[in-house]
C-alpha positions in Angstrom: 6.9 -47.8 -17.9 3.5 -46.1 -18.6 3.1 -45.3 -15.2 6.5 -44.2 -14.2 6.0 -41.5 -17.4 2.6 -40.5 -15.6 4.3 -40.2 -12.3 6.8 -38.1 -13.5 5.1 -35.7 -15.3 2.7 -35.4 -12.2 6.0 -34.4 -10.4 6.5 -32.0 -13.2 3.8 -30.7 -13.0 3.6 -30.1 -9.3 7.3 -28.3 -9.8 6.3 -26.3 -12.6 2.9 -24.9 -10.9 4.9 -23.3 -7.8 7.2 -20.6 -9.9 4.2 -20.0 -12.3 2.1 -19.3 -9.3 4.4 -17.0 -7.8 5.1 -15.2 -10.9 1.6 -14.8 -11.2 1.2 -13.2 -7.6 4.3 -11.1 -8.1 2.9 -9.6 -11.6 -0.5 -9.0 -10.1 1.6 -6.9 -7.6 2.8 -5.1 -10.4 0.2 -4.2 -12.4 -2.2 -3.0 -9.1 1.0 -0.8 -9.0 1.1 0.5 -12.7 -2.6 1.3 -12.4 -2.4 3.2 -9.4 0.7 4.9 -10.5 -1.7 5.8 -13.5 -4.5 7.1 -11.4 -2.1 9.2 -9.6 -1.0 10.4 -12.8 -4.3 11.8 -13.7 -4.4 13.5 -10.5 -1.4 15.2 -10.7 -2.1 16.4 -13.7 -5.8 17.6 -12.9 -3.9 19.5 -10.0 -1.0 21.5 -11.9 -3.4 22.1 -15.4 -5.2 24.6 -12.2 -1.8 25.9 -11.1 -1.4 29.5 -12.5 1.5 30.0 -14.8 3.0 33.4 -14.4 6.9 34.5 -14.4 7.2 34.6 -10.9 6.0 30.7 -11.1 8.4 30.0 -13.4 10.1 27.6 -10.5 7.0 25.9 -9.5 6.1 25.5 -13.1 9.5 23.2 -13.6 8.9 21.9 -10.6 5.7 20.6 -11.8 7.4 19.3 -15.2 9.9 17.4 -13.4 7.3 15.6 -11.2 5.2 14.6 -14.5 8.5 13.0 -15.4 9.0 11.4 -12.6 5.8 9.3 -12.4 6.1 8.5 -16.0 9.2 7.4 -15.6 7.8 5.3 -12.2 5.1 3.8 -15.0 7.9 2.7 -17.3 10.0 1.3 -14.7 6.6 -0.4 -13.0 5.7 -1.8 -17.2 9.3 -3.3 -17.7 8.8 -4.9 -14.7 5.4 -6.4 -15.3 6.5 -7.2 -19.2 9.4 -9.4 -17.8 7.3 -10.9 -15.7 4.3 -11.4 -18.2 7.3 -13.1 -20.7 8.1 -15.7 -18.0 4.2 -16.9 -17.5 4.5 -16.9 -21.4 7.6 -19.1 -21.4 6.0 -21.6 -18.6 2.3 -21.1 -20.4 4.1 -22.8 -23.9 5.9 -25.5 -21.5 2.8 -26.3 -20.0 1.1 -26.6 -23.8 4.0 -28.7 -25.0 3.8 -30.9 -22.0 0.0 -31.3 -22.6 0.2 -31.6 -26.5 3.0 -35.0 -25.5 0.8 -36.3 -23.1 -2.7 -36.1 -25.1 -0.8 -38.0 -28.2 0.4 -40.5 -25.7 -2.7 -41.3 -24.5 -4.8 -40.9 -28.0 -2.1 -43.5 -28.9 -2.8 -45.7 -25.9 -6.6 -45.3 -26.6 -6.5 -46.4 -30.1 -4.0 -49.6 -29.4 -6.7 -50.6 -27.2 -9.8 -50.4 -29.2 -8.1 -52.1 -31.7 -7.3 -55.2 -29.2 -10.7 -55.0 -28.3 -11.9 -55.5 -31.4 -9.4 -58.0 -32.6 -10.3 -59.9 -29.0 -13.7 -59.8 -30.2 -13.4 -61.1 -33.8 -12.0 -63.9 -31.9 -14.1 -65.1 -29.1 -17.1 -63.6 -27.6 -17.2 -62.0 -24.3 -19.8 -65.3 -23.3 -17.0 -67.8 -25.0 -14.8 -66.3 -22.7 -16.6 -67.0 -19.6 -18.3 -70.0 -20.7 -14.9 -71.5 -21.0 -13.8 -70.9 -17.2 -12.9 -74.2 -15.7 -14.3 -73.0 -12.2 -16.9 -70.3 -11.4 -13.8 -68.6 -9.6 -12.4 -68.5 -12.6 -15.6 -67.2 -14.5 -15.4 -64.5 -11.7 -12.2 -63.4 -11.7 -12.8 -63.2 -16.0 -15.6 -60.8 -15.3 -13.9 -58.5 -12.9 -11.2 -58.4 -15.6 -13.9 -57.1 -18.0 -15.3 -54.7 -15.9 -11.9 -52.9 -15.0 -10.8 -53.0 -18.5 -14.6 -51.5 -20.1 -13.8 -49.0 -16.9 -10.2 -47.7 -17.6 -11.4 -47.8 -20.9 -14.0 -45.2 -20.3 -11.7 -43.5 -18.1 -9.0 -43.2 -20.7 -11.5 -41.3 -22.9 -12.7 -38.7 -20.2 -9.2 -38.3 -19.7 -8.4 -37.2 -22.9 -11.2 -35.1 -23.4 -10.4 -32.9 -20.2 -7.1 -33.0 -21.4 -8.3 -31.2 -24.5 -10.1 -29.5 -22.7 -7.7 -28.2 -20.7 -5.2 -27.6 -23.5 -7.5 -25.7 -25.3 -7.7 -23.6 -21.7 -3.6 -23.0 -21.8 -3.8 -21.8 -25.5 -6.3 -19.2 -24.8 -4.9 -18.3 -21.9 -1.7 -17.6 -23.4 -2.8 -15.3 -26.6 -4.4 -13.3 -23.8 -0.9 -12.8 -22.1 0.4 -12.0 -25.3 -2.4 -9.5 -26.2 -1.6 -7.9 -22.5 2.2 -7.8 -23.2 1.5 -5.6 -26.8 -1.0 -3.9 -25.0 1.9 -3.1 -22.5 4.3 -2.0 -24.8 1.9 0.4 -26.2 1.3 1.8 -22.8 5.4 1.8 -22.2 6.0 3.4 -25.9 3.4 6.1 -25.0 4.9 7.3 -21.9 8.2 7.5 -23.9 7.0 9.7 -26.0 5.3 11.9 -23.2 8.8 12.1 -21.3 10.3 13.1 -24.5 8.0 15.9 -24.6 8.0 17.0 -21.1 12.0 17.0 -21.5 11.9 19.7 -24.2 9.3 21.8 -22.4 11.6 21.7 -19.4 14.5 22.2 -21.9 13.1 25.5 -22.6 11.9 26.7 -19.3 15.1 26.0 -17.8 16.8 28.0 -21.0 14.4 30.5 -19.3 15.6 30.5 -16.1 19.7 30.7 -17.1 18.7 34.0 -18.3 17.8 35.4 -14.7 19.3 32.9 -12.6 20.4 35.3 -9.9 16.9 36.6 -9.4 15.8 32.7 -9.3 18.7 32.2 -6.8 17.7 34.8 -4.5 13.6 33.9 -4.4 15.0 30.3 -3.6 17.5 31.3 -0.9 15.2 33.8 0.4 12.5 30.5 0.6 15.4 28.3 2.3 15.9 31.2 5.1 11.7 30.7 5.6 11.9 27.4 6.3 15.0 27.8 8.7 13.5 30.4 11.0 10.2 28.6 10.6 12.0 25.0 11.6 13.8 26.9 14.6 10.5 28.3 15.9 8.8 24.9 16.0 12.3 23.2 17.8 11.9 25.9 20.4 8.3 25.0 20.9 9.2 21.0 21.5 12.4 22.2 23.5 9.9 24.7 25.5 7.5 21.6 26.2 9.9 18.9 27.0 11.4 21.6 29.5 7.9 22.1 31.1 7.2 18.3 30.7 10.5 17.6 32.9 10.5 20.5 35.3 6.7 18.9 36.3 8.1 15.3 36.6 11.4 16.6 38.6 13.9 15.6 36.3 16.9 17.7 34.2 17.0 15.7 30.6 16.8 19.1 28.4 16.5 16.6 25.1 13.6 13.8 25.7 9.9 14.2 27.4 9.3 12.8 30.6 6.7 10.4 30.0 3.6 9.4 32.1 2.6 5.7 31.8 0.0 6.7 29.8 2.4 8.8 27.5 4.6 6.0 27.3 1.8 3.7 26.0 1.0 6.2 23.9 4.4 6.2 22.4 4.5 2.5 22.0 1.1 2.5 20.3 2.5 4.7 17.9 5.7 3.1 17.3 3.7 0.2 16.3 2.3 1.5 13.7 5.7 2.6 11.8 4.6 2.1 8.0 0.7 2.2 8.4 -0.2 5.6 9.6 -2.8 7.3 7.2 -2.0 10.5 5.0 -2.1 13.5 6.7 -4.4 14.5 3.8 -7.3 12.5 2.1 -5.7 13.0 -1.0 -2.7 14.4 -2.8 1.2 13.7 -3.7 4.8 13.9 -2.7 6.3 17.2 -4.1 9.4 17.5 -1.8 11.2 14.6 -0.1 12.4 14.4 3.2 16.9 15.1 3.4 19.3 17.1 1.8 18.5 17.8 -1.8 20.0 19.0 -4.4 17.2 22.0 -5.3 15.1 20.1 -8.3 15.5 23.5 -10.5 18.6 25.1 -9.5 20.8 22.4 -8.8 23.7 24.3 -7.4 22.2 25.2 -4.6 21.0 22.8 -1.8 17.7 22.5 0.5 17.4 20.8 3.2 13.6 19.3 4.3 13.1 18.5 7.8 9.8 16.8 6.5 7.7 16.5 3.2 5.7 18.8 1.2 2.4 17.3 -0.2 0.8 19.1 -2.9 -3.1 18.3 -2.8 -6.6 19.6 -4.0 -7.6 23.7 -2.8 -10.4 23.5 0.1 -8.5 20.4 1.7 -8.0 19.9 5.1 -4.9 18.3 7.3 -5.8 15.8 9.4 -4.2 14.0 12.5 -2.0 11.2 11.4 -2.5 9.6 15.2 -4.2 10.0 18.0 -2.7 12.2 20.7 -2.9 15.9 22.6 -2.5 19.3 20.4 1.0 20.5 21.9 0.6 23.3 20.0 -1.2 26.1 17.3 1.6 28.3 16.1 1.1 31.5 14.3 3.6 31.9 11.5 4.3 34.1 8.9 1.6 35.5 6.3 -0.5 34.5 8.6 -0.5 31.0 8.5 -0.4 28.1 11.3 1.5 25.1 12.1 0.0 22.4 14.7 1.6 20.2 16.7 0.4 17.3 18.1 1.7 15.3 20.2 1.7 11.4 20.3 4.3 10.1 23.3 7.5 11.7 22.8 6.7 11.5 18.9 5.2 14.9 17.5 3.4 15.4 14.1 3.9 18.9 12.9 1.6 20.2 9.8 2.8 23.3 8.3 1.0 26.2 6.3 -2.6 25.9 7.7 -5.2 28.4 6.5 -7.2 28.0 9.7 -7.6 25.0 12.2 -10.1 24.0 14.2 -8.4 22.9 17.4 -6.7 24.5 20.2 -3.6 23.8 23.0 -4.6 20.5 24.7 -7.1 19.2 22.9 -7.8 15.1 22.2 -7.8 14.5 18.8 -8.6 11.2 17.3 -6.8 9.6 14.2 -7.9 11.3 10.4 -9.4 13.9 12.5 -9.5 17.6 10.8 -7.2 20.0 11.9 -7.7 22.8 9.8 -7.5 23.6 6.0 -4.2 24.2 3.9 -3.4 27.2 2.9 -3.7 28.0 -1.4 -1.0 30.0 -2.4 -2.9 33.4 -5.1 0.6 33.6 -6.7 0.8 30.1 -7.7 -2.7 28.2 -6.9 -1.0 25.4 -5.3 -2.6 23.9 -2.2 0.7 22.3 -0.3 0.6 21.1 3.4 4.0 20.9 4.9 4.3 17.8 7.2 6.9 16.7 9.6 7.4 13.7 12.2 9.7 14.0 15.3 11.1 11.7 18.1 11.9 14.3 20.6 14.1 16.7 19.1 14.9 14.8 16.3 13.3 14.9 12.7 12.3 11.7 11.1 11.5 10.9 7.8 7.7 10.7 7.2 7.8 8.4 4.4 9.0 5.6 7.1 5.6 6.0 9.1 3.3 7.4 6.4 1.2 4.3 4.5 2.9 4.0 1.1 4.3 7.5 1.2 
């Protein structure tokens, strides 16, 4: 019976170690999540306490608010998430102890029974009586063994329980220290509440703010959406321009796709590849503005569309290549600023609102290589690199190639 118990809970114990171990992996997840969502939050912050805040700005400043939000509310969500998982290795933590605290009385019991038949055997007869009295020296043999096994198990039976105290002792601790982590959690979560709360009523009254002169915000935003569609239009009629030139040299009439070399086409392959790994086009900085059509994060009756993302990132940085590939392009747009194009295939990276760059038409570049640096905008003192991805004439959205984007 003893060792159909021991069998089982070795069973147990084998079941119970699989979810506990993949909880733990999951949670770990988590938290290298929450921390890094904290970094970010730090460096977000660092970048729009430097952001001037003038009436014009007024936009960018609610802008701001509403990403602060947003990555507290990403913290919260990420906490939750980790505190649900932290109160499951809790649960399976106090199985565990239970389990041990049965076992260890079970064996202390088992222990205990067998000094005391020791001792009683002893009273009795003499360990020499007992082999003295063998009627063969088989027998006397066979008497020894026995004592041997039974001083061993007996010895074994103590080390056992003292690693299972041992080990006991290891569960406890271990699980005060998940409780200590889920309050300190909580704390973290309640903290970030109250930070919301208090962004919410600055944007409350900025917003109140803007209501007031809605029409003048309306036209600075339409007047930026008309920007970005004669801006968008000039860069298509570049990639149309090239995959023309690329077909007229390779004799065929397709006016939508490039005519590829084999090298091209490896190219593009080599590319494809690495959907969902490609670096930043920047060594550091944050998601302001989404790829699709958006509601506009202030004014929400009107609507923007992004052919790409907006990254808002440190003043003096530079854009670099997301890939390898051949500069298509170094496009002078308006207010002086530049937009390269770099061609990867029949995939093109596009990086808006350069200050300067520092290659030209037909150049190699190699991947993370410098491009130029982004423009800071004097009005605003926001440093934001417009990026965009396309397969031929068609936009993609850069968060699907872009590394954790």
């Amino acid at each position: 019976m003893r060792l159909k118990l021991t069998y089982f809970f070795f069973i147990f114990a084998i079941f119970m170690a699989v979810p506990t171990s993949a909880q733990k992996s999951k949670r770990q997840v988590l938290e290298a999540r929450r921390k890094q969502l904290q970094k970010d939050k730090v460096y977000i912050n660092a970048l729009l306490s430097n952001a001037k805040r003038k009436e014009q700005n007024l936009l960018g400043e609610l802008n701001d608010i509403k990403d602060k939000i947003k990555i507290s509310e990403e913290i919260i969500s990420t906490i939750s998430s980790e505190s649900k998982e932290l109160s499951n290795e809790i649960y399976l933590n106090q199985l565990d102890i239970n389990k041990f605290k049965r076992e260890l009385v079970d064996l202390k019991k088992d222990y205990g029974d067998m000094i005391y038949k020791s001792y009683k055997s002893k009273s009795q007869n003499s360990r020499v009586m007992f082999l003295l009295s063998s009627k063969s020296f088989t027998q006397a043999y066979k008497r020894f063994q026995y004592m041997k096994q039974y001083n061993s198990y007996r010895k074994k039976q103590g080390e056992e329980i003292a690693k299972k105290t041992y080990d006991l002792q290891v569960l406890t601790d271990s699980l005060q220290i998940k409780k200590d982590l889920k309050q300190q959690l909580l704390s973290e979560k309640q903290s970030e509440q109250n930070l919301i709360e208090k962004d919410k009523k600055s944007q409350e009254g900025l917003l109140s703010q803007v209501k007031q002169k809605e029409n003048k915000y309306k036209k600075q935003i339409q007047g930026f959406i008309k920007e970005e569609k004669r801006i968008n239009a000039q860069i298509d009629r570049l990639i149309r321009a090239a995959i023309a030139a690329s077909n007229k040299k390779a004799g065929t009439t397709s006016s939508s796709s490039f005519a590829l070399t084999a090298e091209a086409r490896a190219l593009a392959t080599k590319f494809t590849s690495n959907k969902g790994k490609l670096p930043w086009p920047v060594e550091k900085g944050y998601v302001s503005t989404y790829y699709g059509k958006q509601p506009h994060p202030v004014v929400k009756t009107l609507t923007i569309q992004s052919n790409g993302v907006r990254i808002t990132t440190n003043k003096g940085s530079k854009a670099r290549a997301v890939f390898e590939g051949t500069v298509l392009a170094v496009q002078l747009m308006s207010g002086n600023k530049k937009t390269v194009l770099i061609q990867h295939g029949n995939y093109i990276s596009v990086y808006k609102n350069l200050e300067n760059v520092t290659v030209s038409k037909g150049q190699k570049v190699k991947t993370k290589q410098q491009i130029g640096s982004i423009f800071t905008d004097k009005v605003t003192g926001k440093t934001i690199l417009s990026f965009m991805i396309n397969n031929n004439l068609k936009t993609e959205n850069p968060a699907n190639w872009i590394y954790k984007m």
